[in-house]
N, C-alpha and C positions, 0 to 999 in steps of 0.2 A: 703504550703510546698510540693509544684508538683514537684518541679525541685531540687533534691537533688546532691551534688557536693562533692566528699569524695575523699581522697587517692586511693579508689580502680576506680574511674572511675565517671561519671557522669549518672545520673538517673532520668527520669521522667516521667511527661504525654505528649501523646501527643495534640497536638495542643493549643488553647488559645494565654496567649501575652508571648512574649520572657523574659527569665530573672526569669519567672512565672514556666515556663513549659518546655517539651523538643522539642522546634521551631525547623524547619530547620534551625534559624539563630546561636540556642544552640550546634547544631551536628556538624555544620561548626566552628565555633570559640572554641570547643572543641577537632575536630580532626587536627585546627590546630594549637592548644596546644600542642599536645600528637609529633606532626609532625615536630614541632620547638626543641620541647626537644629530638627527635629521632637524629635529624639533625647536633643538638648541640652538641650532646654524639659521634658521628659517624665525626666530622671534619673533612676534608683531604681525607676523603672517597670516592672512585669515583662514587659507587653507593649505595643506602641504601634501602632496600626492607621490603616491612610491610605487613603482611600476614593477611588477615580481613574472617571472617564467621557471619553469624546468622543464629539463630534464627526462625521458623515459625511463627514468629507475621506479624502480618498484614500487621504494620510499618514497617518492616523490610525490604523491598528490598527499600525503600522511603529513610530510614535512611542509609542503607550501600550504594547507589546509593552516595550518600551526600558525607560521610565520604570517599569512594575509592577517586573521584572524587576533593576531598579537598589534599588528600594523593596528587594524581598526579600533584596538582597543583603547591603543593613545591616541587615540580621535586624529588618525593617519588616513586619508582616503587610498586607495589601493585600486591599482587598472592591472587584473589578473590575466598575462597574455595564452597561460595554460601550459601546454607543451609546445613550446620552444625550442631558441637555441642562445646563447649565449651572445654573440653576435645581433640576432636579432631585438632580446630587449635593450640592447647596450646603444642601439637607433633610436628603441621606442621612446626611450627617461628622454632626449631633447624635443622629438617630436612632439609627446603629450605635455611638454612644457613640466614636465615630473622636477621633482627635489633629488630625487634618488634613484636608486634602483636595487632591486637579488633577485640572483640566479640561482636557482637551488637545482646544483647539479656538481658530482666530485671528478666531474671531467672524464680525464683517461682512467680511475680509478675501479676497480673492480666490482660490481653489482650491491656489495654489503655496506658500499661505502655511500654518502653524500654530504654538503654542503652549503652555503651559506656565503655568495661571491658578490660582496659589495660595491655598488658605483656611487660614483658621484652624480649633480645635477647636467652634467654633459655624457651621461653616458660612461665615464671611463671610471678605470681602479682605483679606491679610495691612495691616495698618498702613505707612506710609512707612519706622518706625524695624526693622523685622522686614523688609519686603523689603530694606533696608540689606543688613542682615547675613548676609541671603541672596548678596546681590551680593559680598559680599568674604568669603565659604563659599566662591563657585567660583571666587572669583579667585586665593585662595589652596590651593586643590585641597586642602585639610585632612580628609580623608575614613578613616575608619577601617571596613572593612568587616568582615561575622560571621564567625565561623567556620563550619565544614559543620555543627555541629550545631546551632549558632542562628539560621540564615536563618529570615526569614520566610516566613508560610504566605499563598498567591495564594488566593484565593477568588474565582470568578464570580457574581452576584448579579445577577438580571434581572428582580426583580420589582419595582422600583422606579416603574416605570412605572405600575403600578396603584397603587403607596402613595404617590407623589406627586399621583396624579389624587384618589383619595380625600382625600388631605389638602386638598386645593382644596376640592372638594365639602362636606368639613364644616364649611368658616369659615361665620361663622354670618352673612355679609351676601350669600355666596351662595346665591341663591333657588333652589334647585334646580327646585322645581315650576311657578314662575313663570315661568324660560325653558322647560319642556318644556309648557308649556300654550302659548308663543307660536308654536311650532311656524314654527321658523328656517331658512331655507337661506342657506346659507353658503359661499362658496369660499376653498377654502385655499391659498395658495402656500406651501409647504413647502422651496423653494428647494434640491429634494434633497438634503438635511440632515436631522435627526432630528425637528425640526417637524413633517416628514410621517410620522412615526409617531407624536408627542404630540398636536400638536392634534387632530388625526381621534381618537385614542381618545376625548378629553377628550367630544368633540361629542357622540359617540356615548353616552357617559353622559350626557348632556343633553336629550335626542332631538332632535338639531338634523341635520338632510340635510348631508351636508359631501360638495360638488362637489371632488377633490380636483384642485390642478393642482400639480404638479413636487412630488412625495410620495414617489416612491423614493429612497432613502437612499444614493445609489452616488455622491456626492461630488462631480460633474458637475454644478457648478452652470450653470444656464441663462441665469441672465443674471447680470447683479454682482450679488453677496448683502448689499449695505448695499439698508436697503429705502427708498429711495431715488425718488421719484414718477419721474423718467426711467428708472428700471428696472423699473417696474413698469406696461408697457402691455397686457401679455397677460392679466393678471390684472381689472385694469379693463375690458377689451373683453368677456372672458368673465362677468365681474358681470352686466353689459348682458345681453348673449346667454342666460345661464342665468335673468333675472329672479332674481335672489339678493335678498337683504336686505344683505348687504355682504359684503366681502370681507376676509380674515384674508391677511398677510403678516409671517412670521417669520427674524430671521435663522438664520444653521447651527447658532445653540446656542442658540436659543429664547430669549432675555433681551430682545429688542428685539420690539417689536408695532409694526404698522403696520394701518392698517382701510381699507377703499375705500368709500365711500358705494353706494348702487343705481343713481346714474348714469353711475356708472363713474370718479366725482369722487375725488378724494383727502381724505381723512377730517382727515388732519395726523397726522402722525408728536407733533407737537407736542401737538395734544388727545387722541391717547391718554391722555396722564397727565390731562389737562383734565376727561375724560368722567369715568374710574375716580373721580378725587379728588371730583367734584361729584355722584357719589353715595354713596360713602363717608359724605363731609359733612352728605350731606343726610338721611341715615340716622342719621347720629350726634346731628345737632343741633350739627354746627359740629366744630374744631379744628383744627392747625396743619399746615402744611403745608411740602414744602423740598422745590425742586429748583434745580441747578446756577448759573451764570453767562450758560448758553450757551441757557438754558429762555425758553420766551416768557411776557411778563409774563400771558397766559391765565390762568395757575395762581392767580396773584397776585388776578388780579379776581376768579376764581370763590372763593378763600378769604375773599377781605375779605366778598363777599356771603352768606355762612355765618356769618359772627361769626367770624373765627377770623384768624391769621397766619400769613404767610409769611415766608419765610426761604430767600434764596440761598448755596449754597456753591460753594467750590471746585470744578472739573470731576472726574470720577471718583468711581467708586462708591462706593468706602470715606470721599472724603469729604463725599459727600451721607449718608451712614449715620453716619458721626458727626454731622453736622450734626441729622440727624432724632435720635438720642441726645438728644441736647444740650436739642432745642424739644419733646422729648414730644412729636412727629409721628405724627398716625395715616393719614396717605400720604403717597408722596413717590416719589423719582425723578429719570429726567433726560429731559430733551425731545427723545432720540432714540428714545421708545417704550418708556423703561425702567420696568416698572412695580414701586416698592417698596412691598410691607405688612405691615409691620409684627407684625399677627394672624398672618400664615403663616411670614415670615422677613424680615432683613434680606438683600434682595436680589432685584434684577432679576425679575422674573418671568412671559413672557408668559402662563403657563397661568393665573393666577390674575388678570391684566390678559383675558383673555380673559372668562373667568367674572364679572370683577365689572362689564366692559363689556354683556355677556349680561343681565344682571343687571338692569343700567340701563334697559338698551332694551327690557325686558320690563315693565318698572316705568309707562316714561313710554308706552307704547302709539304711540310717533311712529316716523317713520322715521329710517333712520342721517345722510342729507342735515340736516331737521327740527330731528333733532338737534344735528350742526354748526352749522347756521345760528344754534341760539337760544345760540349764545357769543358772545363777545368778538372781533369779526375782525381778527388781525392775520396778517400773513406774513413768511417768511422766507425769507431765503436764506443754503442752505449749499454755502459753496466751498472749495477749496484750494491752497494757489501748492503744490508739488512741489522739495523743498529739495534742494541739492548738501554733501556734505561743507562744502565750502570757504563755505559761508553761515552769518554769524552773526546766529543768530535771536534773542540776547535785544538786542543794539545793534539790529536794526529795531525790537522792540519799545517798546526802549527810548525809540529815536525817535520813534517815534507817539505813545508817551505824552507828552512834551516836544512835543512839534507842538500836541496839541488841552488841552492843560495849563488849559485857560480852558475846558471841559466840566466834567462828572463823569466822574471818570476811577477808575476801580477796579484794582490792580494786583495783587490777591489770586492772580489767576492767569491770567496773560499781560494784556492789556490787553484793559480793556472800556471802552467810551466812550459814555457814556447822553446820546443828545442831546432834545430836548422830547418827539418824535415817535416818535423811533426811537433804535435802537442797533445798536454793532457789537460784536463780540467778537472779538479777534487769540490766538491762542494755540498755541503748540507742542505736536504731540500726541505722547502719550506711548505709542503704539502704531503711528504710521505715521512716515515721515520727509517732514513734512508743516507746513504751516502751517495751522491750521483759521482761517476766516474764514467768522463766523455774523452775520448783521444781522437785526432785525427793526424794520418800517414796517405804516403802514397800508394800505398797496397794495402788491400784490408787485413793482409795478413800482420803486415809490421805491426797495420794499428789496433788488429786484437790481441798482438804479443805484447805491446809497451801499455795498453789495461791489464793483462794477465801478471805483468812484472809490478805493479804500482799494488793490486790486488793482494798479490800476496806478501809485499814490503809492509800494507797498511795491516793484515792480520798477522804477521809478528809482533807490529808493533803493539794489539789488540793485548795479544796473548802477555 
């Protein structure tokens, strides 16, 4: 299960046999899938332009090489942003008036791995019924390519990096003068990814000191790149040792924030979205908010004490963005660090989750700990059983749901089980081949005992 094929895009490893894994002959019969269905949508059109970035992975200049390459061959014009981040061409597809857009990057996924992350003409994740049709595009290999004189035209375009930092900078709840009057030190794990070349620029328009740690861009990540508190001890030790004000940690395509307090403590990947949204709010005078299934009820408290609602959806991004459609949400997101706003774009955004953090903490004059501390304390734990072909994940599910049937039991998407105190969340991810199992409790102890107990009910049930 190397080569995984979902609504949101195609995902695997590289190298091995085709069909297996992500081949060069997967990346080509995928982007022209994505390029047929662009083509298709766009008729009559004289020209249709698709705007591509990655990633610092290895495979990356190998894979986008591919993909542009395939693009121009359906006489697709192509604005190549280079290294990237995810966020950043998810601006560029509206600004260049683009049809489309890919991101060739496997996210928090391990160095062996990459991708193939579709948008639409606004920038955001193609819909369930659009990656459909993307999926049986390349299953049916239905592909018409230009002729020599209609190919499309490659363009390089590298300043994107300053027009996404600017665009940050102008939303009007970032204070620009009020972080560079607090005069910040910061360290950054960049996780050798392009992190380390967007956050440091960002700071550095901020006038914020950015300690930089793992900031070369050469794919070689240092430790796992899900940001992760057991993968992040070097970065908390050097907090300490540098006296920082806190620490910034990004995954390889910048969508996910992670922050370290000043005692080398972890921030919460979870109150990421918790801080951002509770100054939004507080700025606004209130309004609604929406994050996932798998989010801690955090969000939930800080909205209700704003005057305003919440609203869980579905896991994934596009349907946490419809969800925020839907609630006229002025933030949202999901509780792995994802920050969405709405003012800048639908979609994930650490630079803008960084700035409006900056923001906060410039605001309330306390420290990053201070801060944590004046929330709602819950904790989580996130685990994963590690699936086999031969395992059927929705009959476990299924079963669990039928076991705790005398709970609240939510089935919207994999099973959640809300019990007084706490909650678990079972669900098939649609990027790894994997079972995610997310609990949260009032002590991190409950909530790694009531994952440890769900863990070893689902490998009986295995066995």
């Amino acid at each position: 299960m190397t080569l995984i094929k979902s609504i949101s895009g195609i995902r695997g490893t590289i190298g091995g046999k085709t069909a297996d894994n992500l081949t060069p002959i997967d990346a080509v019969k995928f982007a022209s899938a994505y390029g047929a269905f662009i083509k298709e949508r766009n008729k009559g059109k004289e020209s249709i332009k698709v705007v591509i970035g990655r990633d610092a992975r290895i495979s990356g200049k190998m894979i986008s090489s591919l993909v542009a390459n395939t693009l121009v061959g359906l006489g697709i014009d192509v604005v190549d942003l280079g290294l990237s981040t995810t966020p950043t061409v998810e601006v560029a597809v509206p600004l260049e008036k683009a049809d489309g857009g890919i991101i060739l990057t496997a996210s928090h996924n391990p160095k062996q791995w990459n991708a193939l992350k579709l948008l639409n003409e606004k920038g955001e994740f193609l819909n369930g019924a659009e990656g459909e049709k993307i999926l049986a595009l390349a299953e049916s290999e239905d592909f018409e390519f230009a002729a020599v004189d209609d190919l499309g035209v490659y363009t390089k375009d590298t300043t994107y990096l300053h027009k996404h930092i600017q665009e940050v900078l102008n939303l009007e709840l970032v204070d620009v003068e009020a972080i560079k009057k607090a005069n910040f030190k910061v360290i950054v794990d960049g996780v050798n990814s392009t992190g380390g070349i967007f956050i440091p620029a960002l700071l550095k328009e901020l006038n914020v000191e950015c300690v930089e740690l793992y900031c070369t861009p050469n794919g070689q990540f240092p430790h796992n790149p899900e940001p992760l508190k057991e993968h992040l001890t070097d970065i908390s030790n050097l907090v300490v040792k540098e006296k920082a004000d806190f620490g910034i940690v990004v995954d390889p395509d910048v969508d996910r924030l992670a922050l370290i307090s000043e005692d080398g403590s972890m921030f919460g990947e979870e109150y990421t979205l918790v801080a951002c949204a509770d100054y939004v709010l507080g700025k606004l005078g209130g309004g609604n908010t929406v994050s996932n299934l798998s989010s801690s009820r955090a969000l939930r408290d800080v909205t209700q004490k704003h005057g305003g609602t919440y609203t869980a959806s579905a896991v994934g991004e596009v349907n946490v963005v419809i969800k925020m459609k839907e609630t006229n949400t002025v933030i949202g997101g999901e509780g792995n660090g994802g920050i969405i706003y709405p003012a800048s774009h639908y979609g994930r955004d650490s630079l803008v989750g960084v700035a409006l953090f900056l923001s906060h903490l410039a605001h309330k004059k306390i420290s990053c700990k201070a801060l944590r501390d004046s929330y709602p304390s819950y904790f989580m734990s996130k685990n994963k059983i590690t699936l086999t072909p031969a395992i059927d994940v929705d009959s476990i599910l299924e079963t669990m749901a039928s076991k705790y049937a005398n709970e609240e039991v939510n089935t919207i998407d994999g099973v959640k089980i809300d019990f007084a105190d706490e909650w678990i969340h079972l669900r098939k991810s649609n990027t790894e081949p994997i079972i995610r199992i997310y609990t949260e409790a009032k002590s991190q102890q409950a909530a790694d005992d009531l994952a440890n107990r769900f863990i070893e009910e689902i490998k009986e049930i295995i066995k």
